[in-house]
N, C-alpha and C positions, 0 to 999 in steps of 0.2 A: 631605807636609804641613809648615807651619812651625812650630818651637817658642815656645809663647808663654809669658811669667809667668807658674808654675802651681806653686804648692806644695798638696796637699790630704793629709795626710797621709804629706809626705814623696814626694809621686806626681807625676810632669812629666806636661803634657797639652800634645800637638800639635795645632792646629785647620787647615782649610781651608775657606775659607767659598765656597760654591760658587755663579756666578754662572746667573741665569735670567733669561727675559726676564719685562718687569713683567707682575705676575700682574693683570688687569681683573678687573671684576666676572666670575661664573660661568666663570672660567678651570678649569679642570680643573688643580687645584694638588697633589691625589696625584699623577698623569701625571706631573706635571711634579718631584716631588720625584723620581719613580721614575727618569724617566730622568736627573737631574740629578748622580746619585749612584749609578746604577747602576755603572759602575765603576771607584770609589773606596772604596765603602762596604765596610767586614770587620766579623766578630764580634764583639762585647764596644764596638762606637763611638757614639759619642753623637750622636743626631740634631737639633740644634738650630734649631727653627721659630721664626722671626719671626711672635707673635700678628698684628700689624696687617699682616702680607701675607698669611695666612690668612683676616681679617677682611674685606677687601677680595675677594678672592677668590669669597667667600660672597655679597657681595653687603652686608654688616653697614656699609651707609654711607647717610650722610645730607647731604642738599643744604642747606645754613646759609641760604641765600638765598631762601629758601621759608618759613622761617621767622620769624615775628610776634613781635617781643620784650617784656617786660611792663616796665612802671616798673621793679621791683626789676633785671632785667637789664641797662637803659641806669645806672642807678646804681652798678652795680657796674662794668661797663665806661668810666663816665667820670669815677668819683671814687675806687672803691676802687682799678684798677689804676692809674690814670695817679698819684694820691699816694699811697694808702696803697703799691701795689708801686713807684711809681717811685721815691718818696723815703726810703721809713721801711720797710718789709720787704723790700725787693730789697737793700738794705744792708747789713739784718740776716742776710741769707743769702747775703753778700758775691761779690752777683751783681757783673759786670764793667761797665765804662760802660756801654760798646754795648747792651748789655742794658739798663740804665738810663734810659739813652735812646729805645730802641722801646717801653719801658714806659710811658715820660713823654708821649709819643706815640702811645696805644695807639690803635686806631680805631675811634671811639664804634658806628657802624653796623655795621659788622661784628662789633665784639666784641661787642654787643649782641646780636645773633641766636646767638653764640656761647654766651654766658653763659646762655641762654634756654634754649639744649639741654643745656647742662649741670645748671640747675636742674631742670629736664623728669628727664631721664636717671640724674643720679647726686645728687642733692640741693644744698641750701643751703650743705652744709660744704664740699663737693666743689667749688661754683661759685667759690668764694672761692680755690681755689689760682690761681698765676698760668698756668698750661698742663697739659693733660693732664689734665685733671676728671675723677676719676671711669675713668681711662684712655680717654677720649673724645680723639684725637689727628689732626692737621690736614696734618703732614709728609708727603711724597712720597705728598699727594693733589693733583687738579687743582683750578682753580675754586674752589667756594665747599665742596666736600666734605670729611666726616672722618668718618674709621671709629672705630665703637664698640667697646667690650672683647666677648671671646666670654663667651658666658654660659654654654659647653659645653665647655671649654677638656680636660677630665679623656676626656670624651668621643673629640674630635679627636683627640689624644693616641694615645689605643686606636689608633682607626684608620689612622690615619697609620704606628704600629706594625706592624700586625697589617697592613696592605696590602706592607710592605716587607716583613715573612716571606714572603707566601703567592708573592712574583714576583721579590724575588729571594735568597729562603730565608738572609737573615741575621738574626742575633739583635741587637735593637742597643733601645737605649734613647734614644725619642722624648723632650725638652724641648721647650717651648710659653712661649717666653719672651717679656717687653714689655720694654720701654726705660727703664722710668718705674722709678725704683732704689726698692732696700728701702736700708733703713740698720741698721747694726750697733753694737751696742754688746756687746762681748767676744760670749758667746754667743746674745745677745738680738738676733732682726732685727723689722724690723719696716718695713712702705711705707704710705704716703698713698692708694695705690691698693686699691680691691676684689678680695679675690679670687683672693689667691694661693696658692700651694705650701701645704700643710701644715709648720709647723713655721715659717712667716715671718706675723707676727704685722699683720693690717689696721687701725693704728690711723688710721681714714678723716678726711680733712680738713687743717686749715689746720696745727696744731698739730706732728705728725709730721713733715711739711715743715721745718716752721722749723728745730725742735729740731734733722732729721737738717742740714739745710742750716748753722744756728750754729754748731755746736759740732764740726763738720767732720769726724761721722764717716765710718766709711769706708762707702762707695756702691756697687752694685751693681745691673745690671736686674736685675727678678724674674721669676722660673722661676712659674710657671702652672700648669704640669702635669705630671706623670710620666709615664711607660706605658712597660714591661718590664723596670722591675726599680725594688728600694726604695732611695730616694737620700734621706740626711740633706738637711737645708736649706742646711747649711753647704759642701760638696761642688757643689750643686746650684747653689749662686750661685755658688761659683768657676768652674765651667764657663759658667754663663750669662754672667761678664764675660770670660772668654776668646774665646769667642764674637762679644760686640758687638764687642770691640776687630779681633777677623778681618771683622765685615761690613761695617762703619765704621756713616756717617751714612747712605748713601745720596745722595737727591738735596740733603738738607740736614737739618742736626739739628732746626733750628727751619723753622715755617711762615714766615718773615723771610730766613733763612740757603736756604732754597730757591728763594724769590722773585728774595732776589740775584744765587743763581745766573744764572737762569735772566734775570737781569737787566728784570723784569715787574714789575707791581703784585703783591699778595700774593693776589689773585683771579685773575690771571692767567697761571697756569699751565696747561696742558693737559696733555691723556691723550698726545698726538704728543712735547711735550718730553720727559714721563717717560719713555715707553719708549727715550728717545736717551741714558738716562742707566744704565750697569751695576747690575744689579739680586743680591742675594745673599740671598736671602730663608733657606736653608739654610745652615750649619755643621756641616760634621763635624769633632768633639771627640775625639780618640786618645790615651790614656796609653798613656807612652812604655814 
């Protein structure tokens, strides 16, 4: 494994983020954790799941393009992001041009139907952030797809545990982590997203955003769920950023920065590009 930034306690944690192929709809993704890790995994290591490849996996996705948008939806996708994100809150959360500019350019019809499910799914306050509503996310999907947050996450958790005891008899501690950062303020966390860890605080919507994004504190994904053993929140997010920084982006951070890749429209990505692209959907976390 490699040594990554890890202080918790005075504790180094080495990760190895371990590549699989992309997980489709109804992929068999214990199978595939199991053999993925089968032999690297030891005692006492932390099992770090990507929520939105287990969410995909399941099937937890929805086609945008099917979707009927209502007045409040097209208004928000053509006036609140293109100015209020492009010029006056994207600034204030000293987003970068480039960002700026796909902002300033967001895309009425698409984002429309986007915004639609976002109001649908996670509410009014939720619609209003500028990506990830509600942990509703678009990245290394194809088409006009994006997978929703688990709504069983504690659950999974268990079992994704409890499957790697019974086959290959190690003790280890399963994490269920998303992308979408909590923010800290000394020992206060707290994310915009629903739904997290015990001990990281959901204050949902537009406000939590700005604040963690102004005032530049420090950022972190969030941890989602436990299973086999009790982890502080504060331990539990240092591992979860140890983690992203081992799995990277994927096929791109943003539904934008994938497109590019893949050098497409932002609709035009398939399920044949994705799977051409190294997939890491697991992490294994070792203190040293």
């Amino acid at each position: 494994m490699c040594p990554c930034a890890s202080v918790v306690l005075m504790v180094k944690y080495y990760a190895l983020a371990v590549t699989t192929k992309y997980w489709k709809p109804e992929a068999d993704y214990l199978s595939e954790i199991i053999e993925a890790i089968a032999r690297r995994v030891s005692d006492g290591d932390f099992v770090v799941v990507s929520e939105k490849a287990v969410s995909i996996a399941l099937g937890n996705i929805v086609d945008e393009s099917l979707i009927r948008p209502s007045l409040n939806a097209k208004l928000i996708s053509k006036l609140w992001m293109r100015i209020g994100w492009g010029y006056f809150l994207g600034a204030l959360c000293h987003f970068g041009q480039r960002l700026l500019q796909r902002l300033r350019a967001y895309p009425v019809d698409a984002g429309s139907r986007h915004k639609q499910l976002a109001l649908q799914h996670a509410g009014p306050l939720q619609a209003l952030l500028f990506g990830s509503e509600g942990g509703i996310d678009g990245s290394n999907l194809p088409f006009s797809y994006v997978s929703l947050p688990l709504k069983n996450a504690y659950a999974l958790a268990e079992a994704i545990q409890q499957r790697i005891w019974l086959q290959l008899r190690k003790k280890v501690t399963v994490i269920i982590v998303d992308t979408d950062k909590t923010y800290s303020f000394r020992n206060f966390h707290f994310t915009p997203r629903p739904n997290p860890m015990k001990g990281i605080h959901s204050l949902e919507g537009l406000c939590a955003y700005i604040v963690g994004r102004h005032f530049k504190l420090k950022k972190r994904s969030t941890p989602l769920a436990v299973a086999g053993c009790s982890l502080q929140a504060e331990e539990a997010l240092k591992i979860a950023c140890i983690a992203d920084r081992a799995r990277g982006p994927g096929a791109g951070a943003t539904v934008w920065d994938m497109a590019a890749r893949f050098k497409v429209e932002v609709t035009g990505v398939s399920w044949e590009m994705l799977a051409k692209i190294k997939h890491k959907p697991v992490v294994l976390v070792r203190k040293a």
